[in-house]
N, C-alpha and C positions, 0 to 999 in steps of 0.2 A: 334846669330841665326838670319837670314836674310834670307825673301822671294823670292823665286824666280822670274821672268817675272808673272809667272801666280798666284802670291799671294800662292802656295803650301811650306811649312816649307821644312827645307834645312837637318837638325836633320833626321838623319836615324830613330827615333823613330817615330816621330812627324811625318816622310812620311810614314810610315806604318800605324799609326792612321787614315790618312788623306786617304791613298786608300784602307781601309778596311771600312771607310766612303762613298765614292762613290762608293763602291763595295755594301753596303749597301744601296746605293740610285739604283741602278742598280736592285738589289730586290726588292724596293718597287714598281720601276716605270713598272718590267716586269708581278708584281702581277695585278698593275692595270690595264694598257695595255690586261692582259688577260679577266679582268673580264667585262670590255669595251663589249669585243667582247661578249663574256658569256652573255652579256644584252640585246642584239641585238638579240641574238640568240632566248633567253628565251621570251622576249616580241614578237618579231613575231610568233613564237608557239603558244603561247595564243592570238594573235589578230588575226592570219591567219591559224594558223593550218599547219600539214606538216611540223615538225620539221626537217625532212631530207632535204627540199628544203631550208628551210632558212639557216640552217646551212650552207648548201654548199656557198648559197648566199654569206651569210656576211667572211665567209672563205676564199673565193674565192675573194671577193673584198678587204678586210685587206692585206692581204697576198701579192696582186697583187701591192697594194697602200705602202707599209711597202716598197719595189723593189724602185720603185718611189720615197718614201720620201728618200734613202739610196744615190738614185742617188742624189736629190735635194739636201742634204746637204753635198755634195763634197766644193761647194764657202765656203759654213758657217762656216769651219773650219780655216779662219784667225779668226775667234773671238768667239770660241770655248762657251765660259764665259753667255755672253750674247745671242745669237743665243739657247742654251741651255735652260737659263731660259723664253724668248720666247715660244718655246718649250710647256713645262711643263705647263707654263700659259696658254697657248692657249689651249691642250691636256685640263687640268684639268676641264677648262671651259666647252666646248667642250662636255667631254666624262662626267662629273657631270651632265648637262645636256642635253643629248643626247636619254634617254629612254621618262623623261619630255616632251619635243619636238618630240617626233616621236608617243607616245601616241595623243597628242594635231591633231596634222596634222591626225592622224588614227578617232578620235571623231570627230574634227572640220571641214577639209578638203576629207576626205576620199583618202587619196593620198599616204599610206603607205610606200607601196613598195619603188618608187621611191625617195622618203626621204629616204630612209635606206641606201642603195645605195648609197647616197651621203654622208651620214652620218658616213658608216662604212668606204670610202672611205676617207674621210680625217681624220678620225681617224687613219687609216692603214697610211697615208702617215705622223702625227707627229707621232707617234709608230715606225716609219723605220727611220725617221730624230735624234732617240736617238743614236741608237749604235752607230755612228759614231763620234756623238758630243765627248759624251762618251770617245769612245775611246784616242780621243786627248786628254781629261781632264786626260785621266789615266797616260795616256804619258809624259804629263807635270810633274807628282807628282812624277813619276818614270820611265825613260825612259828604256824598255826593248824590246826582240825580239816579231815580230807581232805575233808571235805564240803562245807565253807564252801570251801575251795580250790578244788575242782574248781566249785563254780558260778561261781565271780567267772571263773575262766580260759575255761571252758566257753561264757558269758553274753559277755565280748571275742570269743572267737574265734566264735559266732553271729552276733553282730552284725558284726564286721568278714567277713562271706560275706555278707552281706546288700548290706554298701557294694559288697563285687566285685563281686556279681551283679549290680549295677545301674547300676554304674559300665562293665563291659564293652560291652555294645549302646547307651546311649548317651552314654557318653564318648569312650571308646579306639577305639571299632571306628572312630564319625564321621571324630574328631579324627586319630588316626595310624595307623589301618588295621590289618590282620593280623598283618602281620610288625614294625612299630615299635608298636604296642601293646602285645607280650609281652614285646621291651626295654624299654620304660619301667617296666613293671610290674619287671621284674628289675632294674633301676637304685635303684626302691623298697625293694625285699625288701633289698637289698644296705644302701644307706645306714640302713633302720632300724635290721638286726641289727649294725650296725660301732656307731652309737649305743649300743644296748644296753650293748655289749659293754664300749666303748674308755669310754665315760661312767659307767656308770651300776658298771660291774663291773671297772674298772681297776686297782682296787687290790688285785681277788684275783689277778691276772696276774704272771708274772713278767716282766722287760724282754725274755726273749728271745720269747718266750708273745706280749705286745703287738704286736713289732718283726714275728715272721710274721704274726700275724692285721691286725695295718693293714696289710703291706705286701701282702697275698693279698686283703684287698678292694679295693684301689688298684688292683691287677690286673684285678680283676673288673671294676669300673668305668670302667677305660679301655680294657677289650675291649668291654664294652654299649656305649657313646660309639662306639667304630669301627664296632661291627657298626651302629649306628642310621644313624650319617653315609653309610653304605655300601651302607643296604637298599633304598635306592631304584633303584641301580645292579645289586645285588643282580637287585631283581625285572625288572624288565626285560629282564636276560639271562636268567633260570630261564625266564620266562616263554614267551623266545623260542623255549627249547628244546623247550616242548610244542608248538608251530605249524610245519606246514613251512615257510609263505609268511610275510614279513614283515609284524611287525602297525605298524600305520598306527594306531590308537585300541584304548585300553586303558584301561577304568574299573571300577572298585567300586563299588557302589552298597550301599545296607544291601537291596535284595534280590538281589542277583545280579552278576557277574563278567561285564563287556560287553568283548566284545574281535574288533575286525576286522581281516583281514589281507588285503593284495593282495599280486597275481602278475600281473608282466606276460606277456602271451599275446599268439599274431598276433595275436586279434579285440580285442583291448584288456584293457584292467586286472581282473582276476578279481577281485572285493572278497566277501571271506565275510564273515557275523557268526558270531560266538558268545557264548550267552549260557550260563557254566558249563562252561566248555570242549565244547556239544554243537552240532554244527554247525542254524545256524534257514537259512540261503540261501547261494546263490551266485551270483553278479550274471551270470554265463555261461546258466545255466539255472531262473535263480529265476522267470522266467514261466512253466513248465511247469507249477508246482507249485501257483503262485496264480490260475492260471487254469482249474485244475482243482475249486479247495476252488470259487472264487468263481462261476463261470458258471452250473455246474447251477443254482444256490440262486438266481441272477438272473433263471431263463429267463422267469417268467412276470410280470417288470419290477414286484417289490413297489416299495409305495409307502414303505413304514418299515422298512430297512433296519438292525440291531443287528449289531457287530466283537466280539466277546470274546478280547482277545489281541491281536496282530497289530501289536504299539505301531511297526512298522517304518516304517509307510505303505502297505506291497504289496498288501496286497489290498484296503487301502480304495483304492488308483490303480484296483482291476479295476473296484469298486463304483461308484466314478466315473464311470464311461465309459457307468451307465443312466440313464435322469431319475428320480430320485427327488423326497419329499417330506423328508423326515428322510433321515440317517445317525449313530449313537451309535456309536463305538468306545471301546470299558473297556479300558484299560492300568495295569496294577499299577506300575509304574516309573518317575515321575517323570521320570528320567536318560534313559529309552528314548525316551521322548514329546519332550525337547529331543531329542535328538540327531535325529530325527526331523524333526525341523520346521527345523533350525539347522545338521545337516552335510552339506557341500554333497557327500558320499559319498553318505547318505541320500537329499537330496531329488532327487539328482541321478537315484538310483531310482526313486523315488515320484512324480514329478513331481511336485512340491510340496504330495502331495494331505492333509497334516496342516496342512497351512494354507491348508485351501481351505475357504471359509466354508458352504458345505451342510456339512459334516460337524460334529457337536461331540464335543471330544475331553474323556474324565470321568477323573481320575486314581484310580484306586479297585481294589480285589479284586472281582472277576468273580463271585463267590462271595457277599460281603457284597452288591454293587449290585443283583444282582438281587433277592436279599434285603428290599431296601429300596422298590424303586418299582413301581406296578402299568402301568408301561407296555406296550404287545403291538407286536410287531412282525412283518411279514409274511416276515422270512426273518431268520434268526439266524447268525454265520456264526463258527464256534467255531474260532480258531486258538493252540492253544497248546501252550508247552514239552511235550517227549514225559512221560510218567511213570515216567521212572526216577529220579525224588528226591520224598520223601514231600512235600515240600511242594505240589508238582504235583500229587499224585494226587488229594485233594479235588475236582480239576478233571476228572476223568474216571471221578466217582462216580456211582449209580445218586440220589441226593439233588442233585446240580449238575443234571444233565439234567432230572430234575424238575421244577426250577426254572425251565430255557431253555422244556420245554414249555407250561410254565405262562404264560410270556411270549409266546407262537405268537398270534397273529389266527388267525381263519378260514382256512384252505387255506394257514396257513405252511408256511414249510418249514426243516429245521434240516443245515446244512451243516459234518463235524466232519473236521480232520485225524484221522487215527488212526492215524500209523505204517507198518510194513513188513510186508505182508501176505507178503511174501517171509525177510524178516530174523527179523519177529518176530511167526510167526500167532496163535502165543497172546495175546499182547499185542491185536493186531487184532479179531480175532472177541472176544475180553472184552469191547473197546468197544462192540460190536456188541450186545452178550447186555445190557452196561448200560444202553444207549441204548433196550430191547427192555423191560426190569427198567422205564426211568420210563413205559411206556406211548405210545413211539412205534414204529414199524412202518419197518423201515430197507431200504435197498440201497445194498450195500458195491460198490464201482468204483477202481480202482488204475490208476495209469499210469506210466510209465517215466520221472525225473527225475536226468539223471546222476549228479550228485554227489549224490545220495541213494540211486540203486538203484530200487526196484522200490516206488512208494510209493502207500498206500492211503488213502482216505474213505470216511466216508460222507453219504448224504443219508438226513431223518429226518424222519417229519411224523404226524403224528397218524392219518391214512390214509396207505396205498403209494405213497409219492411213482414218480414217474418220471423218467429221469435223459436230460435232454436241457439244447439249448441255444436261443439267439436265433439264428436263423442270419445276422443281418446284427452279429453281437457283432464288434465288432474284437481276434482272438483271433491269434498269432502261432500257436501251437501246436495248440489245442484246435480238433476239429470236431466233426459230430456221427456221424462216421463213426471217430473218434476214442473218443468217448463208447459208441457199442457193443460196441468192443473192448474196454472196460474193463473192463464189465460181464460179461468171462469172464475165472475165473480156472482156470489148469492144473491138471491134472492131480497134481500133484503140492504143491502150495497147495491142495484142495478147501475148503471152511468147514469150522471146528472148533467142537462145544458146547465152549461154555465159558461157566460161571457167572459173572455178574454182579459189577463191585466196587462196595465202600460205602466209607460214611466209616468205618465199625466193623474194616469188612473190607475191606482196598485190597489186594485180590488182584493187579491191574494192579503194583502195585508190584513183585512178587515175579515176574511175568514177565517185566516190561522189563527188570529188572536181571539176569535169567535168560539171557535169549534174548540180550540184547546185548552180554553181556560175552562171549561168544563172538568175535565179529570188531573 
């Protein structure tokens, strides 16, 4: 038994082992190559928001660059072997740390976008420089027609994007998070293609050919190992750089980026949350804000009281404080709802009101639950993330309100955060035009909440609701002398038409990210 040219076994057995191996590398490299892009994707959603723009982004630039690299490796194929493991090295590097690096430039530099870009661009362009390698390698072990060639290689590398895409959101993302997810995967890329290479293709090598390409993966390999050992120290400090105030709790969750920070002050401990780096409170003036969504919707002491959002506790503490029959609060967040109930930051705000037995707490989308049960409640009190990331806006569609209306009793009433009537009137009055779109009859009311600015609701009911309160409410902030004032806005804020969003058309998305990327 004697090698070929290209070090491939001559043994009909031996060359079926040997391209059921590269066929085999072909799946790992198409797994990684997916989950590359799948990182790119995921971390601009969380750092920017607008998962549908990034997507296209990094889609649209791999895809474009993958063309590119297919042309660029036409030369490479006199030396198929090495050009290959090249490749792989550079890729594993590269895309191992590529979320690392685009994190660092987003904290340290603020210049995101345009690293990603460049990023997903020469990732897309070694991802296009495989098939081709590839392909000669296969040719060598077994020379057959292009056709039959390209579906076996074609048929591995579909299938190994199938294992990425499935393996990304629930493996890597659970198991090791953002930034040690795209190492391990580049830890992967790196040992399959050294396999390939130093195994399967060793013999068409020359010793000095070998001596670089093992000793350039060995490289590889014990920078991924550092950067992994390191990324946890890593995030922490990146992390620090986006917050003024030091954060005290910082989690992942598979929806969302929980992160609070305190600042000591004369009056005590300032504690913010954020969920996606956008500020939800701050413990200094966080009753102005919950005392404004919650009291109007209170005044006339419903008996079935429904929270959409609000998994913090605060305004179920406001709802607390009526006699109810019922209180249902929907929290999408699993992580939000413990921490809630369990950190003694949280209840120390809340007054332990997630764990106070009237209320029952549903883990579920706001969206689907209503979906699901025909329950009616006599005030509904909608508090959620603003709409500037697409996954939000569903939540302040002309179809969700539909839905909250549809759950209203007799004389409900429907109570919605809706933003800065100051910051972001389009955004506001949309709410306003949607809320108007499912067939309720609104009046929009804003009050002044420090660390927010100038911030607006509304109240919504199937007839003209009116906007008062219980005058014996135990309110720090809010009167009803307070409440008339709200009811006018300046001269310079007047209402804006502004049409309606949907699930089809989530207009709201394209204002929030409009109007706020301003300050």
């Amino acid at each position: 038994m004697t090698p070929d040219s290209a070090g491939a076994p001559t043994t009909t057995p031996r060359r079926r082992v040997a391209r059921a191996a590269l066929l085999a590398v072909v799946f790992v490299c198409a797994a990684c190559g997916l989950v590359y892009e799948l990182a790119l994707v995921s971390l601009g959603s969380y750092l920017i928001g607008n998962t549908a723009t990034q997507a296209s982004i990094v889609l649209a630039v791999m895809v474009f660059a993958m063309g590119v690299g297919a042309l660029a490796a036409k030369p490479l194929q006199q030396r198929p072997v090495v050009w290959f493991a090249a490749v792989e090295i550079t890729l594993a590097l590269l895309g191992g740390l590529s979320v690392l690096g685009l994190y660092a430039a987003f904290a340290y530099l603020s210049m995101y976008t345009g690293a990603m870009v460049v990023v997903a661009f020469v990732l897309g362009l070694l991802v296009g420089a495989e098939i081709p390698l590839l392909m000669v390698l296969l040719q060598r072990i077994r020379r057959q027609d292009a056709g039959s060639a390209v579906a076996d290689l074609f048929a591995a590398d579909y299938i190994g994007a199938l294992l990425g895409g499935l393996a990304f959101p629930f493996l890597l993302l659970p198991v090791f998070g953002q930034l040690r997810g795209a190492i391990v995967v580049g830890l992967i890329n790196a040992v399959a293609g050294l396999l390939l290479v130093l195994v399967l293709f060793r013999r068409g090598l020359s010793g000095r050919a070998t001596t670089i390409i093992g000793g350039a993966a060995v490289a590889v390999i014990a920078i991924l190992l550092a950067a992994f050992a390191y990324s946890r120290s890593f995030e922490v400090t990146a992390r620090q750089a986006l917050y003024r105030d030091p954060i005290v709790l910082s989690q992942q969750t598979p929806y969302q980026d929980i992160v609070m920070t305190s600042r000591r002050t004369p009056s005590g401990d300032d504690l913010r949350l954020f969920l996606n780096g956008d500020l939800q409170f701050a413990s200094a003036d966080e009753y102005r804000y919950h005392e404004a969504l919650v009291h109007p919707a209170m005044a006339a002491h419903p008996r079935r009281v429904l929270i959409l959002g609000a998994g913090d506790g605060l305004a179920l503490r406001e709802v607390l404080t009526y006699p109810t029959e019922s209180i249902t609060l929907v929290e999408l967040d699993p992580a939000m709802i413990r921490l809630a109930r369990t950190d003694p930051r949280f209840t120390g705000l809340n007054r332990g009101s997630m764990n106070d037995p009237r209320a029952r707490i549903v883990a579920a989308d706001a969206f689907n639950w209503l979906r699901t049960t025909d329950e009616r409640f006599d005030a509904i009190i909608v508090d959620m993330p603003d709409p500037d990331e697409t996954a939000t806006t569903k939540l302040y569609s002309v179809e969700f309100y539909a839905l909250v209306a549809a759950h209203l009793g007799p004389g409900g009433v429907v109570a919605v955060q809706s933003g800065s009537p100051f910051f972001a009137p389009q955004s506001y009055w949309c709410i306003g035009a949607t809320l108007g779109a499912a067939g309720l009859a609104t009046l929009p009311y804003h009050v002044d909440v420090p660390s927010f600015g100038d911030w607006g609701f509304f109240l919504a009911a199937r007839q003209q609701p009116s906007l008062r309160m219980d005058p014996v409410a135990p309110t720090r902030f809010l009167t009803d002398d307070e409440l008339r004032a709200a009811r006018v806005f300046p001269r310079d804020r007047q209402p804006l038409a502004m049409p309606p969003s949907t699930l089809m058309e989530p207009r709201i998305l394209r204002y929030a990210q409009g109007e706020w990327q301003q300050y």
